[in-house]
C-alpha positions in Angstrom: 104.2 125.5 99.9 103.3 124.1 103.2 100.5 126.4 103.9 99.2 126.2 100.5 99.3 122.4 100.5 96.7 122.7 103.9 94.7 125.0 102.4 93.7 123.1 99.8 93.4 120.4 102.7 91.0 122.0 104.6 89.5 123.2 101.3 88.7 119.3 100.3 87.7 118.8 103.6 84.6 121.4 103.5 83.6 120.5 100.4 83.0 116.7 101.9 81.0 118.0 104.9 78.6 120.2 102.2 78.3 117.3 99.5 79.2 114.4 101.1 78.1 114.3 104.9 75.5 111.7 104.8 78.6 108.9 103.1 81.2 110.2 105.4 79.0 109.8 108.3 78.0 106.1 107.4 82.0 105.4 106.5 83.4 107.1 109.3 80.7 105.1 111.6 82.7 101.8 109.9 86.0 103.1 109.9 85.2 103.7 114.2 84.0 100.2 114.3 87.7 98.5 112.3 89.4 100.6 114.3 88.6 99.6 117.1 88.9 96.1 116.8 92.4 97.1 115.2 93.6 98.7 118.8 91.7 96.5 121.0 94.5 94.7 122.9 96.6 95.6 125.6 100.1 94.8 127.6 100.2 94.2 130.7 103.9 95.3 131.9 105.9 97.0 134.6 104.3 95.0 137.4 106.2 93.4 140.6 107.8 90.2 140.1 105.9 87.0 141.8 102.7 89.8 141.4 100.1 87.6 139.4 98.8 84.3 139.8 97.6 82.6 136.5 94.7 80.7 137.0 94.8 76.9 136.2 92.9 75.7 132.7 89.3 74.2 132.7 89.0 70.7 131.8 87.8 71.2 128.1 91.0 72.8 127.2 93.9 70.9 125.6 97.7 72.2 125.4 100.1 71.7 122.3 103.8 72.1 121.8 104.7 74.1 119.1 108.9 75.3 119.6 109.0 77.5 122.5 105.3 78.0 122.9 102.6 75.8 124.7 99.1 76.4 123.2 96.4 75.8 125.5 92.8 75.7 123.8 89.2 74.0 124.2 88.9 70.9 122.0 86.1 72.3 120.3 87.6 75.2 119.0 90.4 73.1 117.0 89.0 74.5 113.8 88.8 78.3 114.6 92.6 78.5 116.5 93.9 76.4 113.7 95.0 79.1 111.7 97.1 80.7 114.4 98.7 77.3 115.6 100.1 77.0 111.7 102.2 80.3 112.1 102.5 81.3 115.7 106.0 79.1 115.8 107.5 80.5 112.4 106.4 84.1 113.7 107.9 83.6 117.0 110.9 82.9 115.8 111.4 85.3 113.2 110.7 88.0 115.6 113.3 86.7 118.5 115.9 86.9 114.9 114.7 90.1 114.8 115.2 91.1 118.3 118.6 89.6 118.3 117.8 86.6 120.9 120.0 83.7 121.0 117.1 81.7 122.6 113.6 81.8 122.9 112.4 81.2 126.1 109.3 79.3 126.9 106.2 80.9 126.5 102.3 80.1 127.2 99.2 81.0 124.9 96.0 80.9 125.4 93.2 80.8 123.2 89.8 81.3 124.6 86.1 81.5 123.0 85.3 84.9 124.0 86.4 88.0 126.3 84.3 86.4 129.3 86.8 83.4 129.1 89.8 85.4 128.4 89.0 87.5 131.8 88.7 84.2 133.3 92.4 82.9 132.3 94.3 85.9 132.7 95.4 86.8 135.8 93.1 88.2 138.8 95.2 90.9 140.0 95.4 92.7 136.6 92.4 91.4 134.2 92.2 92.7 130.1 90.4 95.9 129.7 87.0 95.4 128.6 87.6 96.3 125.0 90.3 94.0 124.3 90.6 91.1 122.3 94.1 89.9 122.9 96.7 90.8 125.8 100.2 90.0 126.6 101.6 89.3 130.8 105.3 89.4 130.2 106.1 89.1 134.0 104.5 85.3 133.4 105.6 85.2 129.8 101.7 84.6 129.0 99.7 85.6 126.1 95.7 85.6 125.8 93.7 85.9 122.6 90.0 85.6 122.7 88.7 84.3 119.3 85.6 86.8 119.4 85.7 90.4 119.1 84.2 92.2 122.6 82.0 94.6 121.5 80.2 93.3 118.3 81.0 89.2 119.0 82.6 89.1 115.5 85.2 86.6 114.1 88.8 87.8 115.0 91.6 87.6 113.4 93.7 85.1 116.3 96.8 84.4 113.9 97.3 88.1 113.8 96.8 89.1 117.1 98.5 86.2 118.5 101.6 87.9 116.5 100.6 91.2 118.1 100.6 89.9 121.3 104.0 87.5 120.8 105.8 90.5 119.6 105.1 91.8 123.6 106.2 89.3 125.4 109.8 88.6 123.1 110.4 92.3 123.3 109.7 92.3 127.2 112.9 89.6 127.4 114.8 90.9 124.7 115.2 93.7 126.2 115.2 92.8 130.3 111.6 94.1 130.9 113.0 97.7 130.6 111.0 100.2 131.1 110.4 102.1 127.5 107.7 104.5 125.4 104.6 102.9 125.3 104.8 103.6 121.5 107.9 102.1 121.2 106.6 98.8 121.8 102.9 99.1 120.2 104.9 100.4 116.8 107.1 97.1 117.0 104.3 95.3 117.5 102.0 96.5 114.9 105.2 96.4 112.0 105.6 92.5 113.2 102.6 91.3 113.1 101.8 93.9 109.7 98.7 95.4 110.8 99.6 98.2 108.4 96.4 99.2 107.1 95.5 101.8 105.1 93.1 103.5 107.1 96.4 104.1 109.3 98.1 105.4 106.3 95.4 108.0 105.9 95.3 108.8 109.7 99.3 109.3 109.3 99.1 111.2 105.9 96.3 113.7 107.2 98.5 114.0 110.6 101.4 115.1 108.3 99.8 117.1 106.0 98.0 119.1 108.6 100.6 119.7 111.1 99.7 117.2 113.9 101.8 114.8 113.9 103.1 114.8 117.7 106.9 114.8 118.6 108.3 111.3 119.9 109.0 112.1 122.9 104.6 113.1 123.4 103.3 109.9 121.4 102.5 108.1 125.0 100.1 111.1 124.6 97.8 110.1 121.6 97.5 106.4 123.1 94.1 108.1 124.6 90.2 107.7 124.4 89.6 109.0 121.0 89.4 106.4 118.2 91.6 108.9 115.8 94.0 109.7 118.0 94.8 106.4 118.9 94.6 105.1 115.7 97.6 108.2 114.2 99.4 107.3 117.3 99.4 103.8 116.1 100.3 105.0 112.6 103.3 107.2 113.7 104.6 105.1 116.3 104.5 101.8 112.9 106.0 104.2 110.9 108.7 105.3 112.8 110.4 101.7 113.9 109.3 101.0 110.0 112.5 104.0 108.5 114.7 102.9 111.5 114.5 99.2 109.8 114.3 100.2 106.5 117.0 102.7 107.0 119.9 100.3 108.6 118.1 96.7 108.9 117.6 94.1 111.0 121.5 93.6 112.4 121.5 97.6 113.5 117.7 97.2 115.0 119.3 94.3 116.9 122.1 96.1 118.6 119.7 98.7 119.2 118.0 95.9 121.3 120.6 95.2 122.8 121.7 98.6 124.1 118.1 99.1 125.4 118.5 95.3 127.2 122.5 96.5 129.0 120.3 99.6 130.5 120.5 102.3 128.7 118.3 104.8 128.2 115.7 105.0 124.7 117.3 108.4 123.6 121.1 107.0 124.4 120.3 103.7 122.6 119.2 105.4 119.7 122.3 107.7 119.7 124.8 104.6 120.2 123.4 102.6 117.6 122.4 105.1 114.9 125.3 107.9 115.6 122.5 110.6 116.2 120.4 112.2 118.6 117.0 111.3 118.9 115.5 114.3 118.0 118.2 114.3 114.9 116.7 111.0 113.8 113.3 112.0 114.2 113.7 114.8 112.2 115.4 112.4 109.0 112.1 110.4 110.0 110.0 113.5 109.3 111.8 114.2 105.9 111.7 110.9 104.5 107.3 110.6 105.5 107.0 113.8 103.6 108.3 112.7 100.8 106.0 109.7 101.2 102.7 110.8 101.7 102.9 114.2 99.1 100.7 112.9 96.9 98.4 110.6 100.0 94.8 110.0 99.1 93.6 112.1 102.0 90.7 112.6 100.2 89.8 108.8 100.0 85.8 109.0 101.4 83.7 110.6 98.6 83.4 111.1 94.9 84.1 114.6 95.0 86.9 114.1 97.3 88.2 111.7 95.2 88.2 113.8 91.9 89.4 116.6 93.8 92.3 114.3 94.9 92.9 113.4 91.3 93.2 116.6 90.1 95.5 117.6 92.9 97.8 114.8 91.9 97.8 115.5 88.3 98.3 119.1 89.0 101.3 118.3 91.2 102.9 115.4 88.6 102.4 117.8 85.5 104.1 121.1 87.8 106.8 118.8 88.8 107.5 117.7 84.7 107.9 121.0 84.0 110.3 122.2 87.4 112.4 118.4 85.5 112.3 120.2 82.2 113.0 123.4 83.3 116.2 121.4 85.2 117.3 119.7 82.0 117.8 122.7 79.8 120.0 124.9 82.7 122.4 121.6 82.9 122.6 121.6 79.0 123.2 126.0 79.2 125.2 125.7 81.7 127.4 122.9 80.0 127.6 124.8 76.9 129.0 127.8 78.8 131.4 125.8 80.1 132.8 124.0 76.3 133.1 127.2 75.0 135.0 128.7 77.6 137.8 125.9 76.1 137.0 126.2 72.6 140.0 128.3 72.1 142.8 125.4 72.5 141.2 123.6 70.2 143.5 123.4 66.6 142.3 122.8 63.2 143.0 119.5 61.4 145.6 119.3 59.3 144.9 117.6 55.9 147.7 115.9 53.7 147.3 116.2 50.4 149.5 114.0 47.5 151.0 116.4 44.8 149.5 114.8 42.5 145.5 115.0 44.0 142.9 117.0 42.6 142.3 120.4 44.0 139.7 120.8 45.9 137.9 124.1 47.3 139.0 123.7 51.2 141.3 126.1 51.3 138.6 128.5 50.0 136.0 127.7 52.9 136.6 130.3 55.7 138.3 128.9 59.1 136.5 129.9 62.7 137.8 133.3 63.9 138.8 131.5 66.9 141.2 129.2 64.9 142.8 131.9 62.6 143.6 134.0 65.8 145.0 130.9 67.6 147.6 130.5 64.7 148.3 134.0 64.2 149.1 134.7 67.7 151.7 131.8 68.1 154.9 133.2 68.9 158.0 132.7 66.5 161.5 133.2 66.9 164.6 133.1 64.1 167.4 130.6 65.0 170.2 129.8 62.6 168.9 131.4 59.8 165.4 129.4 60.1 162.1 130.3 61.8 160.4 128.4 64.3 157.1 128.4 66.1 157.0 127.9 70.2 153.8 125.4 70.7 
């Protein structure tokens, strides 16, 4: 099933690049450009303590308390950064429930203009990379978010990323700046902040479908230079901490946490709080995404792909009707078998009849074979001078 299943992959696939190159090229051109402002931020972690000196704020910039957070931003940006000051308290805190944490400890944000100014703020000794639009100093408990995307000086979206960002530095003390999978902490970031997007989906699904989804203990791997690999290790990594909540909830994720914060090791946290190995798990993982992406609109691009898709899908929904069908009548076979196999203790009715009351033609109608025999073959014995019959 497997191998037919990529066949008719790759199948789809070739059929896009002879009818449809021109409107993949153009949407694959797009889908390069969101997905990159999708992966552009970073974390800054497993530095020295007393490593990195934050440089003081300009002038311009004013600082807010909202909870644990200080929110530092120029005055004239009020506007823009007033989306992410409504939510970045509520998200915070929802994510340190999450995490377990008792306490939330004070945190700095900073909300520049553009990636020129976030360079600026961040610390010297480690600046952002050049492509990203938020990052995350957990040795300083400090977040940056610049509200301009690097490369095309778009709008970003700050509220989102701030959460992105957040989820770094609460995980970082949640669980004693241990050192853990990079896609570990980019897939609990990305499920907080819900950057699930369905252009991930699609990356996952076609990963699955084709056979390349990488083992967990090789994501770090995909976190590389290529837009699509980056983007499925995104997906996979999302995916994964997705079934571990979905499969036990927020109080086992939290002494999962917690496990990972006394010192132990990913794969022993993972066997202490979920009973199974890691590989164990990831294989349950495995199962449950196939069943999830079977019917995935991989071929989500072009028209033909699309009614190729469709027909796939219909082909698949009527096939798996008739396997229910098919199902349905063994059960009732097989439950028939099984009445008749006791048919033979069943005894017929007796009828009482007044004297006096009509005849009536029921002791003409022929009893079952099975009946007749059952009566005949009851054993009788003579006791006193009377019969009896042993039942």
């Amino acid at each position: 099933m497997n191998a037919i299943r990529r066949l008719a992959l790759l199948a789809l696939v070739a059929l896009s690049f002879l009818f449809g190159a021109r409107e993949a090229s153009a949407q694959t051109t797009d889908l390069s450009n969101r997905l990159t402002a999708q992966t552009s931020r970073d974390l800054v972690d497993r530095v020295p303590p007393g490593s990195l000196t934050v440089p003081p704020l300009p002038s311009d910039y004013v600082s807010e308390r909202r909870g644990p957070l200080t929110i530092s931003y120029p005055r004239a940006l009020r506007a823009v950064v007033e989306p992410a000051l409504r939510t970045a308290e509520r998200n915070t805190r929802a994510m340190a429930a999450q995490f377990g944490m008792r306490e939330v400890p004070p945190l700095a944000v900073r909300l520049v203009s553009d990636p020129d100014a976030m360079r600026r703020l961040a610390p010297q000794e480690v600046p952002p990379p050049f492509y990203a639009v938020g990052v995350a100093y957990p040795a300083v408990r400090l977040a940056l978010v610049s509200a301009t995307e690097p490369r095309t000086a778009a709008a970003a979206p700050m509220a989102q990323v701030l959460h992105h960002e957040l989820s770094h530095l609460l995980f970082a003390e949640a669980t004693n700046h241990a050192a853990l999978p990079r896609w570990l902490t980019e897939g609990i970031a990305v499920h907080q902040a819900d950057e699930n997007t369905f252009e991930r989906f699609q990356a996952l699904a076609s990963a699955s479908w084709t056979g390349r989804l990488l083992p967990l203990r090789r994501l770090d791997e995909g976190f590389s230079e290529s837009t699509d690999e980056v983007n499925a290790a995104y997906a996979e990594a999302t995916d994964f901490v997705g079934w571990m909540l979905r499969k036990d909830g927020n109080a086992r994720f939290a002494i999962f946490i917690d496990h990972l914060r006394e010192g132990l090791s990913l794969d022993e946290a993972l066997t202490q709080t979920y009973g199974a190995s890691a590989p164990h798990l990831e294989e349950e993982w495995r199962s449950d995404l196939d069943g999830r992406v079977a019917f995935a609109p991989l071929w989500a691009g072009t028209g033909l792909l699309s009614i190729g898709g469709a027909v796939l899908v219909v082909a698949a929904l009527v096939r798996r009707r008739l396997k229910n069908r098919d199902t349905l009548q063994r059960w009732e076979r097989e439950e028939n078998q099984r009445r008749s196999r006791w048919m033979f203790l069943v005894r017929e009715p007796r009828k009482l009849t007044p004297p006096d009351a009509p005849a009536d033609d029921t002791a003409a109608r022929p009893r079952p074979t099975h009946l007749r025999l059952v009566r005949e073959e009851l054993p009788r014995v003579q006791h006193e001078g009377s019969e009896h019959t042993l039942h």
